[in-house]
N, C-alpha and C positions, 0 to 999 in steps of 0.2 A: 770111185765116182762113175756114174753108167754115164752115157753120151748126152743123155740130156741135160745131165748138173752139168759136165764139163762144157756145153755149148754154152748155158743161163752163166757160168762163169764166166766164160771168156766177153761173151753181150756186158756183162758189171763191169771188169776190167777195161774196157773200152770204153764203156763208160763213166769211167770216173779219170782218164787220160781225157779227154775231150773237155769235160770239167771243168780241170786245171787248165788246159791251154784257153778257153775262152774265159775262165775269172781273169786269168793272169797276161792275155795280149789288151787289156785296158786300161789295167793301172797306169804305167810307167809310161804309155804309147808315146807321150808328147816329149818324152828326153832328148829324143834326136833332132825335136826341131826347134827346139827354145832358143837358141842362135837365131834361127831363121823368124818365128814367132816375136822375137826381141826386138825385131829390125820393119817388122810390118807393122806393130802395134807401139812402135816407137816407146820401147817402156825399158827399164834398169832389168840386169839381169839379177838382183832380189825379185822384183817387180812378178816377171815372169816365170820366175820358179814358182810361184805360188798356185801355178797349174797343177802340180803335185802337188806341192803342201797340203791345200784344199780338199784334192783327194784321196789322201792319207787321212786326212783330220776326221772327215767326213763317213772313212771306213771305219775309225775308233769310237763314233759318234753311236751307231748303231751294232757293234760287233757287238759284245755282251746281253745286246738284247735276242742277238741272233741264236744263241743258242735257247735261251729259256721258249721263245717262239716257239722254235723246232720242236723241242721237247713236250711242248702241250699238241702242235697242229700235225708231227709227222716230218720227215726227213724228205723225202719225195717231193713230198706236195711244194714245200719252201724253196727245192733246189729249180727246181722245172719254174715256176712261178719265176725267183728274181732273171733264172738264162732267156727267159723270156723278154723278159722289159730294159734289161741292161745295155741293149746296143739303141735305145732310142735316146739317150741322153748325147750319145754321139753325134747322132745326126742333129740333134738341135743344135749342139756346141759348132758343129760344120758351117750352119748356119748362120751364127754369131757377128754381131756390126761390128763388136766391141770387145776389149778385153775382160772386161768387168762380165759380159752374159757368158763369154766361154769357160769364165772362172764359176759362173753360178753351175753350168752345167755339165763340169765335171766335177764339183761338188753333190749335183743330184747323184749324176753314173755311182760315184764312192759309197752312198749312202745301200747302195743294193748291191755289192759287190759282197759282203760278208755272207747273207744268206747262202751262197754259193759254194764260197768254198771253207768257209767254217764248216757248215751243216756237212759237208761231204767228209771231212775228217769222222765226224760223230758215225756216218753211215757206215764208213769201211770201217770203224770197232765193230759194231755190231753185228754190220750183215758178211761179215769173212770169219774163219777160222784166224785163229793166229798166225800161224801159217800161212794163210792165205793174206793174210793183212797185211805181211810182212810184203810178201810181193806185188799188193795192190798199193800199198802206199809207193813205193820205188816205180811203180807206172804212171801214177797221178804225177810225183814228182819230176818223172821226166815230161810227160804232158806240161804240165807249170812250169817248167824251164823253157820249153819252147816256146812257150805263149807270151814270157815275160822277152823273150830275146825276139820271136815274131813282131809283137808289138810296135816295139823298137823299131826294129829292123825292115820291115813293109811299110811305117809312115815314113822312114827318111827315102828309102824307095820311092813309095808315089809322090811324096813332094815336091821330089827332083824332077821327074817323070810330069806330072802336072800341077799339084798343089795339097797342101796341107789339107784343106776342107774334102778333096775327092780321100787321102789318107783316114780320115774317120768315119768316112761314110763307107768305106770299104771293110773296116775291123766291127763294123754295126753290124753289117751284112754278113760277117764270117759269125758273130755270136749269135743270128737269127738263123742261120744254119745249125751252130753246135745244138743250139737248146731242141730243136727237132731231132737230130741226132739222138739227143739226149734222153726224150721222151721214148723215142722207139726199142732203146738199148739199157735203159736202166728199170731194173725189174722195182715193184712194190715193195717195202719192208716186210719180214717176215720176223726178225726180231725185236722191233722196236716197243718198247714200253713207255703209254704215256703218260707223263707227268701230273700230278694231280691240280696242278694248275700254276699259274706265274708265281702267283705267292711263295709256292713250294721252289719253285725254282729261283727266285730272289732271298729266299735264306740258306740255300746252296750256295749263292753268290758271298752272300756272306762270311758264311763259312769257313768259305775257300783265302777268303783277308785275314780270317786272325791264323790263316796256316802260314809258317814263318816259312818253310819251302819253297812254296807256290808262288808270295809274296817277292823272293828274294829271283825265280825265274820269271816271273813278270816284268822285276827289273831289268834281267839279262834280254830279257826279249826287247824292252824298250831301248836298249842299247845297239842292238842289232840293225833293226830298222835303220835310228839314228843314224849311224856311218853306213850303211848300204845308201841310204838317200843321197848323205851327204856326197859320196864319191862319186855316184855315177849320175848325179844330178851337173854337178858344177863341174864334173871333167871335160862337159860338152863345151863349156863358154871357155876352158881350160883348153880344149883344141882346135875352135873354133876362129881363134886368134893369134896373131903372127907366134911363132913362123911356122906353125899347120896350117891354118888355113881349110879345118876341113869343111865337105858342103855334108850337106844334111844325112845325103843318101851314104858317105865316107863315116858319120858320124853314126848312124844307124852301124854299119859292119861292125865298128870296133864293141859292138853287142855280141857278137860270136863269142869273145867273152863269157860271158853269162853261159853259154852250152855245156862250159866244163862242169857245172851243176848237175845236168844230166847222167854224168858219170859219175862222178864222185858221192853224191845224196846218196845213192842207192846202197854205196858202201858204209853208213857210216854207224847200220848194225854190226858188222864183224871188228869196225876198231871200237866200238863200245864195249863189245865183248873180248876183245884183247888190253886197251888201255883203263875203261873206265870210265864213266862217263866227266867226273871231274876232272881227270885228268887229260883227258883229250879235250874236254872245252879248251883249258888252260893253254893247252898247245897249240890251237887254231887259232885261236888270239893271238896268240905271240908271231904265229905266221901271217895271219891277217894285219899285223903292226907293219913286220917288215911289207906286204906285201902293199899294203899305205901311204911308206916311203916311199920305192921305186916307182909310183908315180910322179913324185917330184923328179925325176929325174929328164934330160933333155931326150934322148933318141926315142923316139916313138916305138919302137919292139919293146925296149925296157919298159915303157908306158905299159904298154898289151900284157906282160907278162905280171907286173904286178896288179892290173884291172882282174887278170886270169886267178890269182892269188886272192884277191879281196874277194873274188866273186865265189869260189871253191868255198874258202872257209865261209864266209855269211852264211850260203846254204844249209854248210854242213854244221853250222853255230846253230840255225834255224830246227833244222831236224831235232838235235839232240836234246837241245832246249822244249822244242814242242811235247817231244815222248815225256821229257821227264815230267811235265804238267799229267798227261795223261795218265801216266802210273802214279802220281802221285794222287791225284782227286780217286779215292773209293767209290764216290759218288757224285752224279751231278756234271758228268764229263762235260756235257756241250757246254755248261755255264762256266766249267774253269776254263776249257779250251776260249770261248766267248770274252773272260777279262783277259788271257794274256792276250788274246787280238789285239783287243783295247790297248793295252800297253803298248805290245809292238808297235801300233799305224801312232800312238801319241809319241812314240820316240819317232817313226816318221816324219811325224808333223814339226815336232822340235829341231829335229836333224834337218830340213829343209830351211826352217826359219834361222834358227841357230848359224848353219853354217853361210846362208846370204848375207847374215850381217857381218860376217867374218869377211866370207868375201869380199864384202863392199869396201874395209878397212886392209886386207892386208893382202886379197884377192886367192887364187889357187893354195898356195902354201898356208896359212892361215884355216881354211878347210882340214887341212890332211893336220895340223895340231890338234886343232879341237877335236877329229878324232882316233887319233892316236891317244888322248886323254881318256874319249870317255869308253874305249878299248881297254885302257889299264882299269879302271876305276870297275868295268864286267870280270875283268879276273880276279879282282879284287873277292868281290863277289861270291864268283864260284868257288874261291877257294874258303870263304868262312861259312858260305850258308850252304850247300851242297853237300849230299853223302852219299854214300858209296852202296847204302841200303837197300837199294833197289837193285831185281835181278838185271844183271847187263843184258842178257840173252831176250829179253821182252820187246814186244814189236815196238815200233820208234813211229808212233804217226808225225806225220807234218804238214805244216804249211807254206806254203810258200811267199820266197818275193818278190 
């Protein structure tokens, strides 16, 4: 490669790390302060969870569309467009009287967050070597690990600091930065092929449901979600409460957590290609179970180290699960990629609802069974629908949570 391809590389790959950290410092921002959020807006902590739910739901609502879009108007155009207008939902929500408008409008934020980082999966197959894709997706991922633990991590920050409302109006401002970033660093497609039109790409969607495969990792993906929401939604009203006691900006940290993503995602081409892809699901799971429990447990370290455990395998449940959509769909990738979204943000949405009403009945522990359950019910799963037919050695895109 002469010095110009390796600069227009290096400009993609930073471009698509910058991506990932502004889709992903939006979603989940408000986890650190739903304690604090609970107690201003005098509402139940189901009540209040539904700040995520909404904007889980609201990402399932529009993913599947996101890819056939992309696939008729161009990968570019879609991603630059939604990094654009995504951080204005913030500021409105900042401005909010009531609970009810802040929940409308991180329900809008949700609805444009797929174009973002859906569409950018579709772009690094195309516009990378394999080779290349293999190392572009492990930078987007570590980019998306940051942005999801950023998020986090900066609102419980400035809320301590001054308040919740300056916390979103500050993550607005960092995604009106990325997306110019974004614009100046991310080249045009040069391989993209377009679609002959929605039609064509809604019987792709089709398709893709009577593949029993596809189907059966759509499910795993909706499982994923579901206990990722569940744990690191309800662990905050979980430590928020005697005898921690934590404050916002305390409750943000224990998001370092999430960083072990960073490291681990990147690895989870060489144990594919050592264990297999069914069989290393099976085995994350089962680590993910344990690592489920030891959050019930009392000392706070053992807390962190099982959040560190749940947090590792999700990701790396996420990866594996992602590739194997992509190798699996011959055709039609943004559309398959686009329903296991769906799937995933509606196992979201249910894992958010699902486990407040647990909550509500039998509080923190009652959380961590219900997903412990629907943990066993995904290995269930991968162990009947799952085959081993696909090369191990094949790049792994992924998305992020």
């Amino acid at each position: 490669m002469d010095a110009a391809g390796s600069k227009a590389n290096t400009a993609r790959r930073m471009a698509v790390a910058v991506i990932g950290y502004c889709a992903f410092i939006n979603l989940y921002s408000p986890q650190a302060l739903l304690p604090l959020l609970q107690q201003e807006f005098n509402a139940t902590a189901a009540d209040i969870s539904y700040l995520i739910t909404l904007s889980v739901l609201a990402v399932a609502l529009t993913a599947p569309f996101t890819g056939t879009v992309a696939d008729v108007l161009g990968r570019r155009r879609v991603i630059l467009t939604a990094m654009a207008v995504v951080g204005l939902p913030a500021i409105a929500g900042a401005l909010s009287g009531s609970l009810t408008e802040l929940m409308i409008w991180r329900f809008v934020q949700g609805l444009i967050l797929p174009p973002i980082f859906a569409v950018t999966i579709a772009y690094i197959g195309e516009e990378f070597t394999p080779r290349e894709a293999t190392a572009a997706i492990g930078i987007y991922t570590a980019g998306a690990s940051l942005g999801g633990f950023s998020g986090r991590f900066f609102s419980g920050l400035i809320a301590d600091a001054a308040d919740w409302r300056t916390a979103f109006i500050c993550l607005a401002v960092i995604n009106l930065v990325g997306a110019g970033v974004t614009f100046l660093l991310l080249p045009r497609e040069q391989n993209f092929v377009r679609s002959p039109g929605l039609l064509t790409s809604a019987r792709q969607m089709l398709a893709h449901l009577r593949n029993p495969k596809l189907v059966a990792t759509y499910a795993v993906g909706f499982g994923v979600l579901f206990n990722f929401i569940g744990i690191f939604t309800f662990i905050n009203f979980h430590l928020a409460a005697p005898p921690y006691l934590l404050t916002p900006s305390l409750l943000g940290t224990i998001f370092f957590t999430y960083l072990l993503g960073s490291v681990t995602a990147p690895s989870v081409g060489r144990l594919v290609a050592r264990f297999g892809r069914r069989h290393l699901m099976i085995g994350l799971i089962a680590i993910w179970i344990a690592g489920s429990a030891l959050t019930l447990a009392t000392p706070l370290p053992v807390i962190l180290v099982g959040l560190m455990l749940c947090a590792a395998c999700g990701l790396m449940c996420q990866a594996v699960s992602t590739g194997y959509v992509t190798l699996t769909a011959q055709a039609g990738r943004s559309s398959a990629v686009g329903l296991y979204a769906m799937s995933f943000y509606i196992g979201g949405a249910f894992g958010g609802a699902l486990c407040s009403v647990a909550f509500r009945y039998g509080d923190y522990p009652a959380c961590v069974a219900l997903i412990i359950a629907v943990l066993a019910v995904m290995a269930a799963i991968v162990a009947l629908f799952w085959s081993a037919d696909i090369p191990p050695s094949a790049a792994l895109p992924v998305k992020h949570l």
